[in-house]
C-alpha positions as CSV (number, residue, x, y, z in Angstrom):
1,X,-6.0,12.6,-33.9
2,X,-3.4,15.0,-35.1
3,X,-6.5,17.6,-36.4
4,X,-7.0,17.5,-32.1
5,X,-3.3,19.1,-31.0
6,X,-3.9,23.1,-31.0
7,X,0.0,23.6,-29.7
8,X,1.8,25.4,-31.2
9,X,4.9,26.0,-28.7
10,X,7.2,23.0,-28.4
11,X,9.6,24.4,-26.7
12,X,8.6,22.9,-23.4
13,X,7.7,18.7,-22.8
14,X,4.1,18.2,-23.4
15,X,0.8,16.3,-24.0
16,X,0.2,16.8,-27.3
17,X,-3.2,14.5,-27.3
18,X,-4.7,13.0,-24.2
19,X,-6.7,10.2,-25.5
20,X,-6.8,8.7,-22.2
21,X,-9.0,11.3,-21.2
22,X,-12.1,9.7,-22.9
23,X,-13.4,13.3,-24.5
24,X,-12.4,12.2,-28.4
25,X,-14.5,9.5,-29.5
26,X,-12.5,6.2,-30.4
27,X,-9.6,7.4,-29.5
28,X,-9.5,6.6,-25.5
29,X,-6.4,4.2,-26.2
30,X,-3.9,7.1,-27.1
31,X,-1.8,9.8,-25.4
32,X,0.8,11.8,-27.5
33,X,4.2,13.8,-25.8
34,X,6.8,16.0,-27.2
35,X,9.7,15.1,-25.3
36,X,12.1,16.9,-27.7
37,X,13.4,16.0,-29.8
38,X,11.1,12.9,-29.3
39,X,7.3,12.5,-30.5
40,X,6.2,9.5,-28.3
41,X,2.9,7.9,-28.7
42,X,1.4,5.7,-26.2
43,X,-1.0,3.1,-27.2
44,X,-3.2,1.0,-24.6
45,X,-4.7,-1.5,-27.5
46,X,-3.7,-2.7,-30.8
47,X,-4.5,-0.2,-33.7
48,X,-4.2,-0.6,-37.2
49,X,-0.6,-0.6,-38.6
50,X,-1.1,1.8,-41.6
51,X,-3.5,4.4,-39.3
52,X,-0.4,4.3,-36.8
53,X,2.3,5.0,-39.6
54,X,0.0,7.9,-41.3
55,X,0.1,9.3,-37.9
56,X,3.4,9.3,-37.1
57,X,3.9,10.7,-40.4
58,X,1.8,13.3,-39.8
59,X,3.2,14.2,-36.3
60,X,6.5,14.4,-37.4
61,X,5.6,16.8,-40.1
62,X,3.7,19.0,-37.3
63,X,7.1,19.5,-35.3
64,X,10.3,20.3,-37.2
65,X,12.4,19.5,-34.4
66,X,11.2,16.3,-34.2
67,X,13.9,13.2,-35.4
68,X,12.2,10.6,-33.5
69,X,8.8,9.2,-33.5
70,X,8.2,6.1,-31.2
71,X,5.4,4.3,-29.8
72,X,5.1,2.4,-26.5
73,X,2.9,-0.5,-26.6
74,X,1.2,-0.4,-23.1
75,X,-1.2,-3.6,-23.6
76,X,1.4,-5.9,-24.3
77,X,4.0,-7.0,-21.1
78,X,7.0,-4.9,-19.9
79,X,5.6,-2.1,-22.1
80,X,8.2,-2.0,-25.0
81,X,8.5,1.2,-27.3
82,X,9.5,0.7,-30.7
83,X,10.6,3.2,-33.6
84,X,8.1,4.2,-36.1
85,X,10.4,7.0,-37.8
86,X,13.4,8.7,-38.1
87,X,16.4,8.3,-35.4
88,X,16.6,6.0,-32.7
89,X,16.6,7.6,-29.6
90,X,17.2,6.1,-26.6
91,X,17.7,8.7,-23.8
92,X,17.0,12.9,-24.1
93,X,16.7,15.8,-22.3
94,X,13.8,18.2,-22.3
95,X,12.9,21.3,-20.5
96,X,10.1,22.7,-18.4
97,X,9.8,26.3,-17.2
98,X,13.4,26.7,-17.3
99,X,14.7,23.3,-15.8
100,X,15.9,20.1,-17.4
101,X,15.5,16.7,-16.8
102,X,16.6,13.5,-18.1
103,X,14.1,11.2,-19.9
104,X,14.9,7.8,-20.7
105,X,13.2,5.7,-23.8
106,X,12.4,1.7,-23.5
107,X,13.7,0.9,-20.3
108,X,10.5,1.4,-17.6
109,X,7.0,2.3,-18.1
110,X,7.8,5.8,-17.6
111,X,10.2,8.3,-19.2
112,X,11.2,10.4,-15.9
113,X,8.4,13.3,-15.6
114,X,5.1,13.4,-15.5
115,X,3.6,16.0,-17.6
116,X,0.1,16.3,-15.9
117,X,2.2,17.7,-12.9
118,X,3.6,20.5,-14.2
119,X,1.0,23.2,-12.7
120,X,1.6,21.4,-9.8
121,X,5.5,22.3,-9.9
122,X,4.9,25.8,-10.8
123,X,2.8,26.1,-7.7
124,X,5.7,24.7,-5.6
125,X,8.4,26.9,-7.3
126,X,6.5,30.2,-7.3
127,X,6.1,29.5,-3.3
128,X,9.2,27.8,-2.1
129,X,11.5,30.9,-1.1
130,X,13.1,29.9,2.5
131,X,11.0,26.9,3.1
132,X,11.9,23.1,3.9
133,X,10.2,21.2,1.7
134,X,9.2,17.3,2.1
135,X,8.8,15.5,-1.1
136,X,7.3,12.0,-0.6
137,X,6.8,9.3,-3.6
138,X,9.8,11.9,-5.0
139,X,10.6,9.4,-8.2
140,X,12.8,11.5,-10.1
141,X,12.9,14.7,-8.3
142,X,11.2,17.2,-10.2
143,X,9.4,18.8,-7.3
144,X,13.0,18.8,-6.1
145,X,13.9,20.7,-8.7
146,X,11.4,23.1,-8.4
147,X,11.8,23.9,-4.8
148,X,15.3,24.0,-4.9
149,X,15.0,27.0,-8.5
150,X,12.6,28.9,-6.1
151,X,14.7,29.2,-3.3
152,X,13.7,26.2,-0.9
153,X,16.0,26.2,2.3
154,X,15.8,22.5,1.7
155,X,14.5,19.8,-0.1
156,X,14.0,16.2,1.1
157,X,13.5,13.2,-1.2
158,X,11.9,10.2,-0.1
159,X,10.9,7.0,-2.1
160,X,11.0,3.6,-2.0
161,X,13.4,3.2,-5.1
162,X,16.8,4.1,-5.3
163,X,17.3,3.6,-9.0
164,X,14.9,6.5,-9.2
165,X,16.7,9.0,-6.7
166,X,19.8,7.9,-8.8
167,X,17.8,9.8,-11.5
168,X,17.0,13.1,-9.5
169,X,20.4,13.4,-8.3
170,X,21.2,13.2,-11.9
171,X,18.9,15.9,-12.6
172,X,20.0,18.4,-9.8
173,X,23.4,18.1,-11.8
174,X,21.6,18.4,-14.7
175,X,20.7,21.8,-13.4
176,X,23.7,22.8,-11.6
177,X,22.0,22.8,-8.6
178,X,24.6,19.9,-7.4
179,X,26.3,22.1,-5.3
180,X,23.0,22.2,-3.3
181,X,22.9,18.7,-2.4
182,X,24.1,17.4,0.8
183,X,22.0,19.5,3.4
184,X,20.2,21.2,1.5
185,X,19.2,18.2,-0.8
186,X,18.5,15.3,0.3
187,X,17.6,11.8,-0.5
188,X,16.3,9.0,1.7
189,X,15.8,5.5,-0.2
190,X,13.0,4.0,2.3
191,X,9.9,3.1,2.8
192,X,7.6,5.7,3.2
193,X,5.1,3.6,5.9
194,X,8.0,2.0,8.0
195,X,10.2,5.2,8.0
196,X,8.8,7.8,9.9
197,X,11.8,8.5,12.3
198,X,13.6,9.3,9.0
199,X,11.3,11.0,7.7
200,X,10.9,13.3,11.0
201,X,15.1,13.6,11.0
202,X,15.1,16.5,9.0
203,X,12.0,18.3,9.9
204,X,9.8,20.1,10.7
205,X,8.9,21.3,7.3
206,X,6.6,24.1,6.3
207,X,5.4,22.3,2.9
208,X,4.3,19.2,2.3
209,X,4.3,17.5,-2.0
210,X,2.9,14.2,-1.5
211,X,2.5,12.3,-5.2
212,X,1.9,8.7,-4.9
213,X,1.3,6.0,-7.1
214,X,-2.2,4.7,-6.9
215,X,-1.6,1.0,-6.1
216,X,2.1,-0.5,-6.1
217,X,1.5,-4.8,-5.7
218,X,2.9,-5.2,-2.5
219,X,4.2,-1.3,-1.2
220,X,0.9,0.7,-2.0
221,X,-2.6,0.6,-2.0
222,X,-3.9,4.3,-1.8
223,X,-7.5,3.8,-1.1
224,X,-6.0,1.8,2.5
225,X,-2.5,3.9,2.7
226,X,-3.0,7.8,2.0
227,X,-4.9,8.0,5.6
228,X,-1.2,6.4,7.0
229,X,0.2,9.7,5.4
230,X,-2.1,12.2,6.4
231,X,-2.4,11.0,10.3
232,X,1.2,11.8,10.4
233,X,0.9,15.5,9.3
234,X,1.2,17.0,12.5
235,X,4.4,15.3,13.9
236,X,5.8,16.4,10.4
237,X,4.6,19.9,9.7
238,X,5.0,23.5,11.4
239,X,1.6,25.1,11.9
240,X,1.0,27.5,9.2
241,X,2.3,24.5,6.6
242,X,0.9,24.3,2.9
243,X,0.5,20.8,1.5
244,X,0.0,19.5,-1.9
245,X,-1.6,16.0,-2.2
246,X,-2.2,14.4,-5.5
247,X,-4.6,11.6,-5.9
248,X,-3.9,9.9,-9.5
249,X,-6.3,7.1,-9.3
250,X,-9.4,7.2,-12.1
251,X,-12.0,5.5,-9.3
252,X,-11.3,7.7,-6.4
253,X,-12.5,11.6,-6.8
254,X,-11.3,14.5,-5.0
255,X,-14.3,14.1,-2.4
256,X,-12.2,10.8,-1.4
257,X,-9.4,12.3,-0.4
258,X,-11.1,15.6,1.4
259,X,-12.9,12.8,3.9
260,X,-9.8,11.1,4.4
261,X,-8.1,14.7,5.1
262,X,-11.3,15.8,7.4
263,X,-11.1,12.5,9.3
264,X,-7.2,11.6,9.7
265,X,-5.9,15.4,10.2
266,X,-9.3,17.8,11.2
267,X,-6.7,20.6,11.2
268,X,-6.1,20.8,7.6
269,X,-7.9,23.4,5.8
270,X,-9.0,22.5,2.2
271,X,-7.7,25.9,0.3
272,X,-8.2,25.1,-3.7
273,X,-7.5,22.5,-6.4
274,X,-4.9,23.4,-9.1
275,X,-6.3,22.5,-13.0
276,X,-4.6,20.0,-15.3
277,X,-2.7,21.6,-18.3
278,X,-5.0,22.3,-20.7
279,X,-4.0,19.4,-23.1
280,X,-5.2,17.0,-20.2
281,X,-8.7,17.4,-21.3
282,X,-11.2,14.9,-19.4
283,X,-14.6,13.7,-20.6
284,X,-16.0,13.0,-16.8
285,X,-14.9,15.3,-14.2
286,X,-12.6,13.5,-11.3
287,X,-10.8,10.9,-12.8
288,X,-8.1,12.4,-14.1
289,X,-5.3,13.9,-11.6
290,X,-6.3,15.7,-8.6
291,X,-4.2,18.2,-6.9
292,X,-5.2,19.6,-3.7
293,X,-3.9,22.5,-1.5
294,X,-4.7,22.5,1.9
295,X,-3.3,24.2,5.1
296,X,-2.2,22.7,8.2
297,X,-3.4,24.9,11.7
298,X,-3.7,23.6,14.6
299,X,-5.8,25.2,16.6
């Protein structure tokens, strides 16, 4: 595994080794990140103990920084992470093109940021200036973040968990960018589906980040739900809008959600589909992350 990893920057958060990504033979179960100064390794089966140790081992070596390695064992329930080497870590902060976010070891499934998204929030940052930006399935905020560095006239957080807004307003403060909360930040604990009239409150907005999770027992089911979002694109939106939708799900491509854009909102334009960093290397074409751009004109 470590003979794959060709970075040699570790200055940012990364993917180190995308395993999960099916393109190195017998090694499908594994994903690697540098969250500095923490090497996690994700595992989705059992592997051998003395393999596992030789890689950490290795890894650590790699990155001089490094103090921590962990692994988080996905197959087994609640997902725990356990030390392999060095210092135990619980919580850290990393950066990414200049911003910083808390990242939290052990205690969910996920750390805080997703690090297949980062393209994504450069595209956001690099075209934010003056804009109100709606951020649905928000999580911790990081396209928050983004929109707020790049000079957003506003950035509104919506999501179903408040524990998780807890964690972006954390992260504006993080970034001195606390200041900027109130109107210009904002966070809305609700439920996406049942909230529209909240949603619509602080609108219209001239760009639209729409991230969900690909099935949530109970909230959301994306193959049924992402045409709910997209129908409501015009009462949200001002003509001439961009909007970035994400489709995480391995068994839908990005054909999926161009139909369900074509048939739920015929006046989006389909405009281009950001690439993955380059660590998030994929065997078969569509099932990793798909980011689209599209354009909302009404004629």
């Amino acid at each position: 595994m470590i003979e794959h990893i060709t970075s040699t920057d570790f200055t940012d958060a990364q993917r180190l080794f995308h395993g999960r990504g099916h393109a190195y033979p017998n090694l499908s179960h594994v994903n690697v990140d540098w969250l500095s100064p923490v090497i996690l390794i994700t595992l989705y089966q059992a592997v051998d103990s003395k393999w596992l140790e030789e890689q950490a081992d290795a890894l650590k070596k790699l990155i001089k920084k490094c103090r921590s390695v962990q692994v988080q064992l996905r197959y087994e329930k609640f997902a725990p992470t356990e030390l392999l080497l060095g210092e135990s870590i619980s919580n850290t902060i990393v950066s990414e093109q200049g911003l910083n976010y808390h990242i939290e070891f052990g205690k969910a499934q996920n750390s805080g940021l997703f690090l297949d998204m980062s393209n994504g929030r450069s595209w956001l940052r690099e075209r934010a200036e003056g804009k109100n930006v709606l951020n649905l399935f928000a999580y911790t905020c990081a396209f928050s973040l983004s929109a707020i560095a790049g000079g957003a006239s506003k950035a509104v957080n919506i999501d179903l968990s408040k524990s998780s807004l807890s964690k972006g307003r954390e992260n504006h403060q993080l970034n001195l960018l606390a200041k900027k909360q109130g109107k210009q930040v904002v966070f809305e604990g609700v439920d996406i589906f049942k909230s529209n009239s909240r949603i619509k409150k602080y609108g219209p907005y001239d760009i639209l980040v729409c991230d969900p999770p690909s099935f949530q027992k109970g909230s959301v089911n994306i193959e049924r739900d992402y045409a709910k979002i997209i129908r409501r694109i015009p009462q949200w939106m001002n003509p001439g809008a961009s909007l970035m939708l994400c489709l995480n799900s391995p068994d839908l491509d990005a054909n999926f959600l161009k139909a369900e854009v074509e048939r739920e909102c015929p006046d989006c334009y389909f405009e281009q589909q950001l690439e993955n960093p380059e660590a998030f290397k994929e065997a078969h074409e569509g099932k990793g992350l798909k980011v689209l751009i599209f354009t909302y004109q009404p004629k």
